[in-house]
PDB file of N, CA, C and O in Angstrom:
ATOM      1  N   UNK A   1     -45.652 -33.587  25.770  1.00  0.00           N
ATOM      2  CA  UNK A   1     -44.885 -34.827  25.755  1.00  0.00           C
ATOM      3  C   UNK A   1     -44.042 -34.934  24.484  1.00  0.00           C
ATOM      4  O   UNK A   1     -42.848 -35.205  24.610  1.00  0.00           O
ATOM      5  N   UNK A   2     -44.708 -34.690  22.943  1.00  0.00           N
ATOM      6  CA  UNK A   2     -44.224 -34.474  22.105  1.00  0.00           C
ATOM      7  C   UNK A   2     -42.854 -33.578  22.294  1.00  0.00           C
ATOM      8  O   UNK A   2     -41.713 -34.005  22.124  1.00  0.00           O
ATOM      9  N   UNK A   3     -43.182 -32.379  22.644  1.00  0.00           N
ATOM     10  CA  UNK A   3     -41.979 -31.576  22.559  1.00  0.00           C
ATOM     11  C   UNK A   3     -40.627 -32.371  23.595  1.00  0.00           C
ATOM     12  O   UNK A   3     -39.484 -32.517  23.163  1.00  0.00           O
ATOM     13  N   UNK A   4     -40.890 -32.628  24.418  1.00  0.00           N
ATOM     14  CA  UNK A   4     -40.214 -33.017  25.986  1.00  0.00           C
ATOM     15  C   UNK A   4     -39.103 -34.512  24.820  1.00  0.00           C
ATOM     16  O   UNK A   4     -37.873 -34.501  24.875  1.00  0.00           O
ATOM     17  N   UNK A   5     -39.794 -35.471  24.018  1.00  0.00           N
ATOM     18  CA  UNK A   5     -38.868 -36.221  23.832  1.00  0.00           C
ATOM     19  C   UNK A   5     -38.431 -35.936  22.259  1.00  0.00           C
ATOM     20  O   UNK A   5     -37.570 -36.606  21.688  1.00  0.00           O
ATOM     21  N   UNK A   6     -39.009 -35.061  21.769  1.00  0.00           N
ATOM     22  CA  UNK A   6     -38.289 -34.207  20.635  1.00  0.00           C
ATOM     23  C   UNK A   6     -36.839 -33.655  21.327  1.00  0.00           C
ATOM     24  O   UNK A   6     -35.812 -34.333  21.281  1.00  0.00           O
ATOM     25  N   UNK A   7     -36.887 -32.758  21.762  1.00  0.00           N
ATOM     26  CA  UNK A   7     -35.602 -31.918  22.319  1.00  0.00           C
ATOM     27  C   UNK A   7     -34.751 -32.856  23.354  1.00  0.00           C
ATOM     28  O   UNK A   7     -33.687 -32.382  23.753  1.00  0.00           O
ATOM     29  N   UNK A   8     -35.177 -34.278  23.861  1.00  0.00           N
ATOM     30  CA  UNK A   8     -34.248 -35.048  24.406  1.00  0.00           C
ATOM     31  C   UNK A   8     -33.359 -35.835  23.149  1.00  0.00           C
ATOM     32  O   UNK A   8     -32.134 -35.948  23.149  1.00  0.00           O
ATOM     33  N   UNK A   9     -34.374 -36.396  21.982  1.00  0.00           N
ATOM     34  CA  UNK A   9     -33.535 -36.655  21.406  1.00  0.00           C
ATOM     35  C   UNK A   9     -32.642 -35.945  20.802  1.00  0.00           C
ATOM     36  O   UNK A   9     -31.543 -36.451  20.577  1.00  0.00           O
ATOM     37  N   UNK A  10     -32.991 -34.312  20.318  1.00  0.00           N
ATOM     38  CA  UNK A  10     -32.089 -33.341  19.653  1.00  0.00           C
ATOM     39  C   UNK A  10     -31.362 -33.377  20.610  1.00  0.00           C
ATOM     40  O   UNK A  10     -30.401 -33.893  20.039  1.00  0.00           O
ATOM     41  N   UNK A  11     -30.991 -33.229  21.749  1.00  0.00           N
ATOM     42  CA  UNK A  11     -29.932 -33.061  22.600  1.00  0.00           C
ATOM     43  C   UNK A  11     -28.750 -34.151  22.503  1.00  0.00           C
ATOM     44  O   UNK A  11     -27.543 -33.995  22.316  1.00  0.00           O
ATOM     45  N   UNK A  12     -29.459 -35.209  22.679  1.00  0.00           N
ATOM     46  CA  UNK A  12     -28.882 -36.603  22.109  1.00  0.00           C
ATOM     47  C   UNK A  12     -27.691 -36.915  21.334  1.00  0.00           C
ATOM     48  O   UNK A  12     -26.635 -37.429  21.704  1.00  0.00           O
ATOM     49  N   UNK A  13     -28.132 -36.433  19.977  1.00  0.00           N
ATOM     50  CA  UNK A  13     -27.602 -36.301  19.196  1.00  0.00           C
ATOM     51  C   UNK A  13     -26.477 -35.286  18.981  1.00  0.00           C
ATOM     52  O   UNK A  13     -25.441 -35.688  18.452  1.00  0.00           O
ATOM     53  N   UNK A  14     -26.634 -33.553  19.473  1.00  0.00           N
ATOM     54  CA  UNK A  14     -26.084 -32.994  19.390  1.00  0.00           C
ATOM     55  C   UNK A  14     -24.740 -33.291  19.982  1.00  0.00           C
ATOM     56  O   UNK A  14     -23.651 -33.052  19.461  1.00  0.00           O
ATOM     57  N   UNK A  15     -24.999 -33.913  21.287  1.00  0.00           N
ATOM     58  CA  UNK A  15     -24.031 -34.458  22.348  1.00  0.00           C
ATOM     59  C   UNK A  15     -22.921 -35.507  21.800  1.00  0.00           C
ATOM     60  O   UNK A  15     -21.738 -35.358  22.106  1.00  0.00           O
ATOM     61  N   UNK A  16     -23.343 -36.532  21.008  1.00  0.00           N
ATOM     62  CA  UNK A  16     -22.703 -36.817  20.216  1.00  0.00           C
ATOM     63  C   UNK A  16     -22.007 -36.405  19.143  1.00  0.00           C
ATOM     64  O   UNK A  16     -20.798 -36.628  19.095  1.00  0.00           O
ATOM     65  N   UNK A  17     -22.799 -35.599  17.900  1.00  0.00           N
ATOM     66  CA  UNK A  17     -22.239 -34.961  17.566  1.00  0.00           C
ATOM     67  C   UNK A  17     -21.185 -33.756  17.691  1.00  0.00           C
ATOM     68  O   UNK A  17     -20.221 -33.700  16.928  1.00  0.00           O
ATOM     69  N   UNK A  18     -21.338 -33.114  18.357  1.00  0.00           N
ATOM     70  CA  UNK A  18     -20.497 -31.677  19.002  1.00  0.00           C
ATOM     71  C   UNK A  18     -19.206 -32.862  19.901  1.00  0.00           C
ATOM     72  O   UNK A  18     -18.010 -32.609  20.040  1.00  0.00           O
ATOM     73  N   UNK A  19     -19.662 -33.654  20.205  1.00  0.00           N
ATOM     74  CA  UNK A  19     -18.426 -34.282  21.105  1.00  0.00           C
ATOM     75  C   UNK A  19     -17.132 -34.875  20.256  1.00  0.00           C
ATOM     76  O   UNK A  19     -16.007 -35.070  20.717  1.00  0.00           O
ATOM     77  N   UNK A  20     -17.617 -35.134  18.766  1.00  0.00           N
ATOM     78  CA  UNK A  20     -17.115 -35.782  17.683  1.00  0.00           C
ATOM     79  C   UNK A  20     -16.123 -34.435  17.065  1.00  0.00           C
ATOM     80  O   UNK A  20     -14.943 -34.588  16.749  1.00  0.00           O
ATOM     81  N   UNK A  21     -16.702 -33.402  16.992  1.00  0.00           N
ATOM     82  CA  UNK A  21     -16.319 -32.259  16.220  1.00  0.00           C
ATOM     83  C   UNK A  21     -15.131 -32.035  17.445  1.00  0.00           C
ATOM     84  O   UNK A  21     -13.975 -32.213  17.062  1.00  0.00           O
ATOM     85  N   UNK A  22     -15.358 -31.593  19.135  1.00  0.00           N
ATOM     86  CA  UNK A  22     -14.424 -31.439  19.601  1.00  0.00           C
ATOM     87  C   UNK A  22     -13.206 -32.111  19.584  1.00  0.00           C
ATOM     88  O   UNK A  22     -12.095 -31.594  19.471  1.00  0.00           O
ATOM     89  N   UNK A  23     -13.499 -33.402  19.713  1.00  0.00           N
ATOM     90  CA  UNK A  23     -12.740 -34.642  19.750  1.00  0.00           C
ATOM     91  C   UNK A  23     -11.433 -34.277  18.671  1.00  0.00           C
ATOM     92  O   UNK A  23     -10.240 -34.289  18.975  1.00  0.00           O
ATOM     93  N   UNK A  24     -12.086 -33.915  17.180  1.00  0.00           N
ATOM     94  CA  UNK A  24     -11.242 -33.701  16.018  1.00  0.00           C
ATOM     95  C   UNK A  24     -10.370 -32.451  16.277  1.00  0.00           C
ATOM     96  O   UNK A  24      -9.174 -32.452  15.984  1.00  0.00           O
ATOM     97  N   UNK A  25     -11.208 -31.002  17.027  1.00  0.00           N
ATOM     98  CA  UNK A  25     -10.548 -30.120  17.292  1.00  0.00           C
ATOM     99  C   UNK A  25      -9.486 -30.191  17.795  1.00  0.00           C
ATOM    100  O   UNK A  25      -8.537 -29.521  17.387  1.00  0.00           O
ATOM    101  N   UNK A  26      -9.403 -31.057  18.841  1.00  0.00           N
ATOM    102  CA  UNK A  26      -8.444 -30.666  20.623  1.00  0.00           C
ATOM    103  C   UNK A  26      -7.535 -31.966  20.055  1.00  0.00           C
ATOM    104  O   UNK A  26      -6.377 -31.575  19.907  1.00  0.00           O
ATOM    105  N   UNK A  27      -7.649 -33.066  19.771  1.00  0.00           N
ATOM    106  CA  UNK A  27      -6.917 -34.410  19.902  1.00  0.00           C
ATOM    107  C   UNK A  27      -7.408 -35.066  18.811  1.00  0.00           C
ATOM    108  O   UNK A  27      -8.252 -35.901  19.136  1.00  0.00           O
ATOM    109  N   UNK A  28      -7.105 -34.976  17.131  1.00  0.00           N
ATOM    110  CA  UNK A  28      -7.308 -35.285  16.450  1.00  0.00           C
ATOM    111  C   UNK A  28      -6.352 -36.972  16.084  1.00  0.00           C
ATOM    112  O   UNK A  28      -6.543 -37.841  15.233  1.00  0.00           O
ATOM    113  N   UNK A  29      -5.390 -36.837  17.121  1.00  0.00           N
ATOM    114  CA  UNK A  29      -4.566 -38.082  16.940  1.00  0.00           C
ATOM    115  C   UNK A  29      -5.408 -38.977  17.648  1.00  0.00           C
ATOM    116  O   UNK A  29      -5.328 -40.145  17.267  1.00  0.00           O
ATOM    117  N   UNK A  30      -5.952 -38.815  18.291  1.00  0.00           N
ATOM    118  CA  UNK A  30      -6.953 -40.050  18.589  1.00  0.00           C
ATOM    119  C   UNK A  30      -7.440 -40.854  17.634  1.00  0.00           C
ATOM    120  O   UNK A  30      -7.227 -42.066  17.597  1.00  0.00           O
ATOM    121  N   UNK A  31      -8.119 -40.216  16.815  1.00  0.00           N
ATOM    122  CA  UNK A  31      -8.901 -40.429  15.496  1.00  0.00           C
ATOM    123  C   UNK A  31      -8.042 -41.513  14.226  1.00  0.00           C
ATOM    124  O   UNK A  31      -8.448 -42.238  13.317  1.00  0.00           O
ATOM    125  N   UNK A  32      -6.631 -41.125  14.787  1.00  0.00           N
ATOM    126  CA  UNK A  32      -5.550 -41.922  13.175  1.00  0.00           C
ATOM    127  C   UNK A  32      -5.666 -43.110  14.234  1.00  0.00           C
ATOM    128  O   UNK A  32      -6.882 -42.974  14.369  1.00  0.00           O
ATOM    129  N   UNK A  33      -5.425 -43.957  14.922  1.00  0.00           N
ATOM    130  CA  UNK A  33      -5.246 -45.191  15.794  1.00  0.00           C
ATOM    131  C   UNK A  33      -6.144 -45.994  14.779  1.00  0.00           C
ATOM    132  O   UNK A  33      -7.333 -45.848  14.497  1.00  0.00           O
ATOM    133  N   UNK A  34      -5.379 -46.724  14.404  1.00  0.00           N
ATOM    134  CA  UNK A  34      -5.653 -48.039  13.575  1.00  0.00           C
ATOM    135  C   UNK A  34      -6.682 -49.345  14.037  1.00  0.00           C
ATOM    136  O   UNK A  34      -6.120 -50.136  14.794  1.00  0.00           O
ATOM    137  N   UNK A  35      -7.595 -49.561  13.813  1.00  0.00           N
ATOM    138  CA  UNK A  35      -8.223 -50.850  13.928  1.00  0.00           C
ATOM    139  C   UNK A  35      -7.567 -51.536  14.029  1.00  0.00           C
ATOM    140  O   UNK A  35      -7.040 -51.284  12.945  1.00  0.00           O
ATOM    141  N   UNK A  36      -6.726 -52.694  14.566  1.00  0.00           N
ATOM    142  CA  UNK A  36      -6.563 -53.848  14.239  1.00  0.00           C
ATOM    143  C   UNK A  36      -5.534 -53.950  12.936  1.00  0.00           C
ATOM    144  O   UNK A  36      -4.784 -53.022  12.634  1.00  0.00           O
ATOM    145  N   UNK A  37      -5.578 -54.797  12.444  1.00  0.00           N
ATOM    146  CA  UNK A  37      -4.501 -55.029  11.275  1.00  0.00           C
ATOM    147  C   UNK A  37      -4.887 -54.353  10.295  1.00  0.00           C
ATOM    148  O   UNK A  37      -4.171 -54.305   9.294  1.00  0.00           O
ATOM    149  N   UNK A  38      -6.156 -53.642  10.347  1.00  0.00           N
ATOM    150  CA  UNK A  38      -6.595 -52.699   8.799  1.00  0.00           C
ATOM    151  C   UNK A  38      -6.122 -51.871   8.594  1.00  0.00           C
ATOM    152  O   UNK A  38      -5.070 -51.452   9.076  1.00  0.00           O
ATOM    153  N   UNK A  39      -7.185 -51.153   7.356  1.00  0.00           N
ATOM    154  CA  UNK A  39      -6.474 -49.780   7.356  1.00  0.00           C
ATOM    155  C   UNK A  39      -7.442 -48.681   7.881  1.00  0.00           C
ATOM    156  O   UNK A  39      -7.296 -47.459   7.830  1.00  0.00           O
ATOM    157  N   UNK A  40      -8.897 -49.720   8.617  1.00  0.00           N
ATOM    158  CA  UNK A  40      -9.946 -48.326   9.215  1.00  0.00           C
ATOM    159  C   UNK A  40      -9.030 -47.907  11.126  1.00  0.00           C
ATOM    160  O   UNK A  40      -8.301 -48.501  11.921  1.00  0.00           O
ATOM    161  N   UNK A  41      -9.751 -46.471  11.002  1.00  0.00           N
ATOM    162  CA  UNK A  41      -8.697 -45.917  11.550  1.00  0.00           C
ATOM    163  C   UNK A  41     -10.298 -45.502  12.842  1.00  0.00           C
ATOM    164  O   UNK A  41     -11.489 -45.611  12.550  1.00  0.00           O
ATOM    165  N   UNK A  42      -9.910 -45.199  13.736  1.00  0.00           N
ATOM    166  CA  UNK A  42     -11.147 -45.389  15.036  1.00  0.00           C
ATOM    167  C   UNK A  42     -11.457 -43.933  14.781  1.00  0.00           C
ATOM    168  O   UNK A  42     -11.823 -43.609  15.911  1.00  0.00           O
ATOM    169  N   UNK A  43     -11.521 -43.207  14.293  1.00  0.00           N
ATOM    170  CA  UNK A  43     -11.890 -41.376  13.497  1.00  0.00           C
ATOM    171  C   UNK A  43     -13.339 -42.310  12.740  1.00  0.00           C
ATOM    172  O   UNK A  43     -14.522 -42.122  13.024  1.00  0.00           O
ATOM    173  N   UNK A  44     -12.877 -43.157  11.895  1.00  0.00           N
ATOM    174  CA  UNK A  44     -13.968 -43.660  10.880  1.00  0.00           C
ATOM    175  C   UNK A  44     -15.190 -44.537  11.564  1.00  0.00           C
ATOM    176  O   UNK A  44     -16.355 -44.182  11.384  1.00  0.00           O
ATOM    177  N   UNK A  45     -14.877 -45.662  12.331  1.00  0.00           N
ATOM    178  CA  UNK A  45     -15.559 -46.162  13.012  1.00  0.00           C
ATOM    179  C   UNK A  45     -16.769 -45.148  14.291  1.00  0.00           C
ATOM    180  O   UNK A  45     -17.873 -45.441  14.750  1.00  0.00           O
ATOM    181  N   UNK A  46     -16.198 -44.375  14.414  1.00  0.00           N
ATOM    182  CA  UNK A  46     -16.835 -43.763  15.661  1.00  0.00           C
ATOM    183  C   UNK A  46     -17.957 -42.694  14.703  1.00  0.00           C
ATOM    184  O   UNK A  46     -19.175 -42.602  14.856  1.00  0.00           O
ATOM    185  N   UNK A  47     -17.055 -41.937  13.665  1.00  0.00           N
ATOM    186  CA  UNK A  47     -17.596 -41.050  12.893  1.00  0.00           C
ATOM    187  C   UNK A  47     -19.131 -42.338  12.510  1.00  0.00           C
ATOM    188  O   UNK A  47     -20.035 -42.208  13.335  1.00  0.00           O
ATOM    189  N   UNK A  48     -19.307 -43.061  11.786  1.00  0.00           N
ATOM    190  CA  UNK A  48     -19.903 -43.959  11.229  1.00  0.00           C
ATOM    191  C   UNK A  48     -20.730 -44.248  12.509  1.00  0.00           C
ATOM    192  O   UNK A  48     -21.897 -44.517  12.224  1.00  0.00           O
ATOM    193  N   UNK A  49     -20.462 -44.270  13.830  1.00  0.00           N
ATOM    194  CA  UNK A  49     -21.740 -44.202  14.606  1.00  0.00           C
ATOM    195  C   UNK A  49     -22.250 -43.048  15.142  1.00  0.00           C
ATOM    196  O   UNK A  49     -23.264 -42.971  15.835  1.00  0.00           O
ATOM    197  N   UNK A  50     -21.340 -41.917  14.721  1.00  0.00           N
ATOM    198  CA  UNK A  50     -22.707 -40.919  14.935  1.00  0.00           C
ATOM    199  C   UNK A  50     -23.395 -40.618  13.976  1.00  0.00           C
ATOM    200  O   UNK A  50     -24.096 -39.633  14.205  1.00  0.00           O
ATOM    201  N   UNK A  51     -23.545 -41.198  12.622  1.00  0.00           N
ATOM    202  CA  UNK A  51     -24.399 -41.221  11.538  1.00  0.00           C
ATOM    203  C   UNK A  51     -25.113 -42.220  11.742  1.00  0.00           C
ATOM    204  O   UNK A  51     -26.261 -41.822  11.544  1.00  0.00           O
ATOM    205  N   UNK A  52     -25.160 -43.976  12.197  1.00  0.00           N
ATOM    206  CA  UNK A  52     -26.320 -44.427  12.245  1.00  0.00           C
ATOM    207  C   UNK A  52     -26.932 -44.319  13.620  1.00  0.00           C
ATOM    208  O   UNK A  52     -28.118 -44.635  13.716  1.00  0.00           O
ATOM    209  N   UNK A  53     -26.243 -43.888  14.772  1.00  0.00           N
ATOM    210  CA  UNK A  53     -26.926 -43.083  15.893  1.00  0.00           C
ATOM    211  C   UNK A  53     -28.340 -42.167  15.616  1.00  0.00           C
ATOM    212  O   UNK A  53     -29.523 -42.130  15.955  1.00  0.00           O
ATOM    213  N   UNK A  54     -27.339 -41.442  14.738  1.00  0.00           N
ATOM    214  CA  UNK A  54     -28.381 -40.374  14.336  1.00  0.00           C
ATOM    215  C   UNK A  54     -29.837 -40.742  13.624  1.00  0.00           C
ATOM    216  O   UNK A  54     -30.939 -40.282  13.922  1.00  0.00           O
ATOM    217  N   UNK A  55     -29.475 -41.802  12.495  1.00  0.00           N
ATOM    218  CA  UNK A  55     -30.517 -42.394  11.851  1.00  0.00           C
ATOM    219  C   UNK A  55     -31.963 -43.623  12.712  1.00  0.00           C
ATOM    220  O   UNK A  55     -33.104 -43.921  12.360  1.00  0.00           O
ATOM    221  N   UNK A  56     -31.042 -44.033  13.993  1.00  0.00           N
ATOM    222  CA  UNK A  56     -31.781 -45.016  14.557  1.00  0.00           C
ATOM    223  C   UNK A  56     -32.145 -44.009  15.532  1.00  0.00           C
ATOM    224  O   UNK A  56     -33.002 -44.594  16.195  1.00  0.00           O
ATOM    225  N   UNK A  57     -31.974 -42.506  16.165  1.00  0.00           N
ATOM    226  CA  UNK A  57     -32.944 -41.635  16.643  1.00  0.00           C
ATOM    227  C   UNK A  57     -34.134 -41.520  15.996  1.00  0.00           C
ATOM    228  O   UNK A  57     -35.245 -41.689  16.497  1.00  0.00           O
ATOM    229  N   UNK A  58     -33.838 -41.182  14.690  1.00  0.00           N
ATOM    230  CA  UNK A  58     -34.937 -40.346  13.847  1.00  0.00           C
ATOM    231  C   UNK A  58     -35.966 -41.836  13.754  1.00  0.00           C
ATOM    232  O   UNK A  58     -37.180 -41.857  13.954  1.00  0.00           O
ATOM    233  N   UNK A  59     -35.298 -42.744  13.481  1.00  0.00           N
ATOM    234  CA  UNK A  59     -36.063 -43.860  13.893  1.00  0.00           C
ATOM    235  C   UNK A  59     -37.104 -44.203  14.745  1.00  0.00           C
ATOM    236  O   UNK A  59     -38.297 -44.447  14.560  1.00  0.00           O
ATOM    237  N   UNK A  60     -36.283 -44.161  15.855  1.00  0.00           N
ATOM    238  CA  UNK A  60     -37.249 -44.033  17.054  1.00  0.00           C
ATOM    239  C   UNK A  60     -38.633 -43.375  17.520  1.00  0.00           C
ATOM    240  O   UNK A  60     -39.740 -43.698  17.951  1.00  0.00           O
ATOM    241  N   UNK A  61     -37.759 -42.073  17.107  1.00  0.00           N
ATOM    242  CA  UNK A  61     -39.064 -40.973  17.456  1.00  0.00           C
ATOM    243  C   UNK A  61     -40.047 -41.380  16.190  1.00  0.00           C
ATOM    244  O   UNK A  61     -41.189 -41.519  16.627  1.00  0.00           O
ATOM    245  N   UNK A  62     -39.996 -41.566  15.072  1.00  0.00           N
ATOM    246  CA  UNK A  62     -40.821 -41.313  14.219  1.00  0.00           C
ATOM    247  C   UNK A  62     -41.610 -42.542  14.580  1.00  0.00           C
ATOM    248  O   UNK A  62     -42.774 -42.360  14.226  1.00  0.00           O
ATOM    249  N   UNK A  63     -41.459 -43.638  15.103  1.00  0.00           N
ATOM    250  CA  UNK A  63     -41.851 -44.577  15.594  1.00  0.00           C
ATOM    251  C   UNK A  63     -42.533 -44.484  16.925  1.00  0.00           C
ATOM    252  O   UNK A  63     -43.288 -45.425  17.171  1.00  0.00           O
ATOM    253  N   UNK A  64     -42.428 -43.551  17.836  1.00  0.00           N
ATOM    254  CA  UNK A  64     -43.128 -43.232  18.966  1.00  0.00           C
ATOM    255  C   UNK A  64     -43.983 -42.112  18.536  1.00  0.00           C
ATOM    256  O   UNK A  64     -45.095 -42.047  19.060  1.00  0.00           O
ATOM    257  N   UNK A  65     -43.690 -41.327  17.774  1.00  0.00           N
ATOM    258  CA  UNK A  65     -45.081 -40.239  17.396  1.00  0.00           C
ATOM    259  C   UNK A  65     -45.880 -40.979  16.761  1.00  0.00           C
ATOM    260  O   UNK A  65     -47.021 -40.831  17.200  1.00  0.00           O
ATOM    261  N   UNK A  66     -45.812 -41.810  15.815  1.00  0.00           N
ATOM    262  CA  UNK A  66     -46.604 -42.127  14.677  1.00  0.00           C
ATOM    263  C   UNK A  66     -47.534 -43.206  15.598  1.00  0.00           C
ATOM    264  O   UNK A  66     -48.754 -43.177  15.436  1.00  0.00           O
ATOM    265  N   UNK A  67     -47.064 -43.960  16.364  1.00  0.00           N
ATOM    266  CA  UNK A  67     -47.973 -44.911  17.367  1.00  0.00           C
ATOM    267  C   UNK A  67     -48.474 -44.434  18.704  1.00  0.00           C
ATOM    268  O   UNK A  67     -49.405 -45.139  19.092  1.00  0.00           O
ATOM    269  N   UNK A  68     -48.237 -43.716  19.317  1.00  0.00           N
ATOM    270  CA  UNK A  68     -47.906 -43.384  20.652  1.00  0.00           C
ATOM    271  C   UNK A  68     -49.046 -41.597  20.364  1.00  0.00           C
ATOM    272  O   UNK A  68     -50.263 -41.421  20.324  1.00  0.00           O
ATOM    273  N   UNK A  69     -48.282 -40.977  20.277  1.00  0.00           N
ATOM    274  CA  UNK A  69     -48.331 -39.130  20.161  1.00  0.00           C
ATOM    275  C   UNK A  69     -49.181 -39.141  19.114  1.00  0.00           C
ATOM    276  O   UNK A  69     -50.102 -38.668  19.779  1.00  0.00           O
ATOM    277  N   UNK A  70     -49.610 -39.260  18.163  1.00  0.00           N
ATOM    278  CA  UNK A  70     -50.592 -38.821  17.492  1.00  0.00           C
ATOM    279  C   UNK A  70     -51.700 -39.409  17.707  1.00  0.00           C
ATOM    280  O   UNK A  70     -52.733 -38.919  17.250  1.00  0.00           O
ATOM    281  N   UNK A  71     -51.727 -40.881  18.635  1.00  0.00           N
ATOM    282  CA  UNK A  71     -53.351 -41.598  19.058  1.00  0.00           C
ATOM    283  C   UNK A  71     -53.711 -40.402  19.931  1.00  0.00           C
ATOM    284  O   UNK A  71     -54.714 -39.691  19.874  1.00  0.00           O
ATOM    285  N   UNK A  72     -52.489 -40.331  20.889  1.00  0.00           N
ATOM    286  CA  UNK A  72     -52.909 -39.221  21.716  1.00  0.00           C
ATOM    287  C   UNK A  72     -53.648 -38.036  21.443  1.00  0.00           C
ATOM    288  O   UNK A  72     -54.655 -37.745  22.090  1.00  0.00           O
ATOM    289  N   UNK A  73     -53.071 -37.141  20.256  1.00  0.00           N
ATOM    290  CA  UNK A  73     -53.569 -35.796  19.930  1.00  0.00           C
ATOM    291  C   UNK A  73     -54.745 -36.105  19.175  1.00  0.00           C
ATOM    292  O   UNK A  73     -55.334 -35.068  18.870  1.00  0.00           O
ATOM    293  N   UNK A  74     -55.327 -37.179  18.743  1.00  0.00           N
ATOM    294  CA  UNK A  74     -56.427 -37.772  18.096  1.00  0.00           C
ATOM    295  C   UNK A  74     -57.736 -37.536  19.297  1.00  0.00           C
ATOM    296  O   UNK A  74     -58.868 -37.086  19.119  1.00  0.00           O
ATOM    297  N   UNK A  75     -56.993 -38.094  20.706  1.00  0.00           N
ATOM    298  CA  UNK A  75     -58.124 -38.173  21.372  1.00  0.00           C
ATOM    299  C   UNK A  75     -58.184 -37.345  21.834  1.00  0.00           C
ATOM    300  O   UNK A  75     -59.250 -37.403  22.446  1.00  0.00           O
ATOM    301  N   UNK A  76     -57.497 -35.986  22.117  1.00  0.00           N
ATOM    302  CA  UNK A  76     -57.393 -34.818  22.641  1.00  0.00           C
ATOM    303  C   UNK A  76     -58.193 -34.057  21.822  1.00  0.00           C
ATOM    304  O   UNK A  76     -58.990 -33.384  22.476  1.00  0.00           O
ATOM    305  N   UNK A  77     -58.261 -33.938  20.817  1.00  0.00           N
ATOM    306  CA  UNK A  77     -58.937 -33.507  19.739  1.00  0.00           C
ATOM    307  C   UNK A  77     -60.593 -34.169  19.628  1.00  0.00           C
ATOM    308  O   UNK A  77     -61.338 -33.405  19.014  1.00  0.00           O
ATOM    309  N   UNK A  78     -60.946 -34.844  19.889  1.00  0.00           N
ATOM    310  CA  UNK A  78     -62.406 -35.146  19.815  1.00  0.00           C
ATOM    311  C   UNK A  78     -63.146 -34.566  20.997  1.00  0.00           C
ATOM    312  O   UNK A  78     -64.363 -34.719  21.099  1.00  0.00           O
TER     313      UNK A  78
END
């Protein structure tokens, strides 16, 4: 079970990530398009959620092993 939502979330993430990197590759003018009257540009905004994406994964899981997956391997173990 451990492994099964380990590698869903690595996938997760990668998917996002790698989609971000293409994004910049193929159609980087996407990325300059201006917010609104500012000067953040939708490259920054999007970039900025696959970093706390990433952080509220690691979140998660560490929050489902630590409660969840290790009671488990506790009782597997006795």
């Amino acid at each position: 079970m451990n492994k099964i939502i380990a590698f869903s979330f690595s996938l997760l993430v990668l998917f996002f990530y790698f989609s971000f990197i293409l994004i910049i590759g193929f159609k980087p003018e996407l990325f300059g398009i201006l917010v609104g009257d500012s000067y953040i540009t939708v490259g920054i905004v999007i970039g900025l959620f696959v970093i706390v994406f990433s952080i509220f994964i690691t979140f998660v899981y560490t929050f489902i092993s630590n409660n969840y997956l290790d009671k488990i391997k506790d009782q597997l173990n006795k």
